[in-house]
BALO-526047 format. One line per 5 residues: for each residue x, y, z of C-alpha. Coordinates in nm, 2 decimals. Example, Ala and Ser with C-alpha at 12.3 -4.5 7.8 and 13.67 -1.06 7.14 Angstrom:
% residues 2
1.23:-0.45:0.78  1.37:-0.11:0.71
***
This chain:
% residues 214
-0.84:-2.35:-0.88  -1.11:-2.08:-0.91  -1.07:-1.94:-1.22  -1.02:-1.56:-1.26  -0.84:-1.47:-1.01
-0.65:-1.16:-0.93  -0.27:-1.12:-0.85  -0.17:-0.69:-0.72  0.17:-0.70:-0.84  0.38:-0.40:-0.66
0.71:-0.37:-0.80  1.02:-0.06:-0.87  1.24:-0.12:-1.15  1.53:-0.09:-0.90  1.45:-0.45:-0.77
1.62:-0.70:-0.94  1.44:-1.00:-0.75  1.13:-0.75:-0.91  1.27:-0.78:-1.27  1.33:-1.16:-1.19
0.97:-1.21:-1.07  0.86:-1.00:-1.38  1.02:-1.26:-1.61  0.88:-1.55:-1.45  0.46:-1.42:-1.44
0.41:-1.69:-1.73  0.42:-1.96:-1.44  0.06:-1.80:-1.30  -0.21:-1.96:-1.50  -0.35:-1.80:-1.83
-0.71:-1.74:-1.57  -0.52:-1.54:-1.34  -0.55:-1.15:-1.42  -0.22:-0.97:-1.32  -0.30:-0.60:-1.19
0.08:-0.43:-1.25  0.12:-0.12:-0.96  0.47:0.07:-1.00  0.57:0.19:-0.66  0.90:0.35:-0.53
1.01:0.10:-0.30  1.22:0.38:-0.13  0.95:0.51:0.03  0.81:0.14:0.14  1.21:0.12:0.31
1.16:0.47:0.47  0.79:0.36:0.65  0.91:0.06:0.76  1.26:0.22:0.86  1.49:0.00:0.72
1.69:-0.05:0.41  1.78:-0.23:0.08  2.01:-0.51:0.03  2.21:-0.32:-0.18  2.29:-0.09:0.07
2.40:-0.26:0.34  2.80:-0.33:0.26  2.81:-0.67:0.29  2.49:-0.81:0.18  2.58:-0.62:-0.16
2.87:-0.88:-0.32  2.59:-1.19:-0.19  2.29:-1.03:-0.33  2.45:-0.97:-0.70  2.59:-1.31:-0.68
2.26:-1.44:-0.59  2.09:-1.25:-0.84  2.36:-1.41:-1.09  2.30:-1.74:-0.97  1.91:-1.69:-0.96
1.86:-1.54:-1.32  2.11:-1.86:-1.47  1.93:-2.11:-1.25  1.55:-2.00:-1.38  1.73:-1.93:-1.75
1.67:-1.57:-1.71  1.91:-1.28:-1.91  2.04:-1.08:-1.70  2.31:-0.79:-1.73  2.35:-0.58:-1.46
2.35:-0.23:-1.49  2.66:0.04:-1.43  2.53:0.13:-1.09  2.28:-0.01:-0.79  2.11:0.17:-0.67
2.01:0.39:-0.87  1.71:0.66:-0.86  1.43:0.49:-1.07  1.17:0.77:-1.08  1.18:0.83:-1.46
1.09:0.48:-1.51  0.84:0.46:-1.24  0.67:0.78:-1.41  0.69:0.67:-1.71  0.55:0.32:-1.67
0.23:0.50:-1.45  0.20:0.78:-1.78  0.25:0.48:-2.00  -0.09:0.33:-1.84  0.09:0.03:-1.61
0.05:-0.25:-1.85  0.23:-0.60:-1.83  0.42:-0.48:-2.14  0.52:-0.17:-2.05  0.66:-0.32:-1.68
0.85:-0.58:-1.93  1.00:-0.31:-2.15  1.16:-0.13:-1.89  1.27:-0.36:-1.71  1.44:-0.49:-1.96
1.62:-0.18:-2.06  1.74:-0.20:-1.69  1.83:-0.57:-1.60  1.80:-0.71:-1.96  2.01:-0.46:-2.15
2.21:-0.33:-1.84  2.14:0.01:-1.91  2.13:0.36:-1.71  1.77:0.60:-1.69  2.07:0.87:-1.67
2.25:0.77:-1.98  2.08:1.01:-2.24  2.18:0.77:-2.57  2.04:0.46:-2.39  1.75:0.64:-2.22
1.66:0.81:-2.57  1.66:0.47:-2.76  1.44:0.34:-2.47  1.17:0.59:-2.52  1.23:0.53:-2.92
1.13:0.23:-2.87  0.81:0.28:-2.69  0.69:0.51:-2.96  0.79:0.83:-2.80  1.00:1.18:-2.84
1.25:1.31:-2.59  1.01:1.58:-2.51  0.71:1.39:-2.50  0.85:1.10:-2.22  1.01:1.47:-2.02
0.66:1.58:-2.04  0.52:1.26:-1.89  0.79:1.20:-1.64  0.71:1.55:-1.49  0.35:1.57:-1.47
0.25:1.66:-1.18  -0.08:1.41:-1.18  0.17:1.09:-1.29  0.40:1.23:-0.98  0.06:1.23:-0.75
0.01:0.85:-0.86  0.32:0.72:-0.81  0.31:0.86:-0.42  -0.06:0.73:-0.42  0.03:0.36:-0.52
0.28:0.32:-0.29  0.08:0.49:-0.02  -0.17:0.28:-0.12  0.10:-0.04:-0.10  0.17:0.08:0.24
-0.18:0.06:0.40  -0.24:-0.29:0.22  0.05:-0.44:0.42  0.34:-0.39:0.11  0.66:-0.45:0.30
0.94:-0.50:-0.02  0.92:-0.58:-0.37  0.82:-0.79:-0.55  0.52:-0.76:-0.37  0.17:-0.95:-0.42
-0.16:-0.94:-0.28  -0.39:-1.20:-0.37  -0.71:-1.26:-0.20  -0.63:-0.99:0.04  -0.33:-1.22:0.16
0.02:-1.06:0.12  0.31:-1.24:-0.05  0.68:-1.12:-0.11  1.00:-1.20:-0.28  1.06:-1.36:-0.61
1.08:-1.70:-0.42  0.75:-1.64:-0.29  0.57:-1.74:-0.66  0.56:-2.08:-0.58  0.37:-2.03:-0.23
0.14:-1.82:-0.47  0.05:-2.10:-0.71  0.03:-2.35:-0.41  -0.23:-2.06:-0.23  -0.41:-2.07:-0.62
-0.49:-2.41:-0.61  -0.56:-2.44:-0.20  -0.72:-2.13:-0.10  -0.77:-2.31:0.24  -0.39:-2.33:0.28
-0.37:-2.03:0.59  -0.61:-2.23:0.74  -0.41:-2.53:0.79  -0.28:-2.59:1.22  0.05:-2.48:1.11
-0.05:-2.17:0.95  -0.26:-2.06:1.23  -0.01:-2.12:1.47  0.27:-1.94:1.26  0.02:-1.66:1.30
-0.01:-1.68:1.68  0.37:-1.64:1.70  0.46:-1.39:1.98  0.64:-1.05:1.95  0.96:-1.11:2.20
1.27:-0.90:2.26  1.22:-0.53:2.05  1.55:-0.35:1.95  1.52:0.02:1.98
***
């Protein structure tokens, strides 16, 4: 593997296949530089016109249950919190104000799918920003700044033109990976860069567009 490479991690803290992927980033190797980019994945379901798992009626009893299954399979805490969805801006800002470090990401996370906790419960919410060091006032003033609102629609407009279709989402080597199931393909693409060059790949890239529902 070439060492020092770099992983784009796009991620909401609405997710939980995000918070499971941000749980897991230990399995890249220590030479791999993660690059964290919050981005409302809202407005990545909105471009592409379609929608969540969570709201589609009966994906939403399978997806929690696979979540479930997922988090106790890779040994991964998990509580769930007391709604899904739920509107993650505050969080989003927040992480962006808060400078988009790995830490930061892990925090709130956490405080979402860790601690099953709500952005909108103001005892929970006011312990969270506690925690990172903050006052009430202070994380209001960063959650509404206009410049921190600008970034969060430029990274996910930025997401957008890059090919960012859901989260988790990862761009390594210009090549555009997805899912929390997708970190293994990613550590297989580390050590074999040629891997899209392989007659399979190629010709999973040939594939034809057929029938198009209107």
């Amino acid at each position: 593997m070439t060492p020092v490479k770099k992983i784009v991690w796009y991620y909401d803290f609405i997710s939980p296949y995000a918070y499971l992927a941000s749980q897991a980033l230990e399995r890249f190797p220590e030479a791999v530089a993660i690059e964290c980019r919050p981005i409302l994945f809202a407005g990545i379901l909105k471009q592409w016109d379609t929608r969540g798992p969570g709201e589609i009626t009966p994906m939403r009893k399978f997806t929690y249950r696979q979540i479930a299954w997922l988090a106790r399979k890779n040994d991964i805490s998990i509580n769930f919190p007391p709604i899904h969805p739920f509107n993650p801006l505050k969080l989003l800002r927040l992480n962006i104000a808060l400078g988009d470090r790995l830490e930061v990401a892990d925090r709130l996370f956490r405080f979402v799918w860790t601690e099953g906790n709500s952005s909108d419960d103001q005892d929970a919410w006011g312990e969270l920003v506690a925690d990172l060091g903050l006052t009430l006032e202070q994380a209001e003033g960063m959650v509404n700044d206009p410049d921190v609102k600008r970034k969060l629609v430029a990274e996910t407009e930025c997401a957008i033109e890059q090919g960012i279709f859901g989260v988790p989402g990862f761009i390594v080597d210009g090549e555009v990976f997805w899912g929390f199931d997708s970190m293994p393909f990613i550590l297989d693409f580390l050590k074999e860069p040629g891997l899209f060059t392989q007659a399979t790949m190629l010709q999973a890239d040939g594939v034809g567009e057929g029938i198009k529902r209107k």
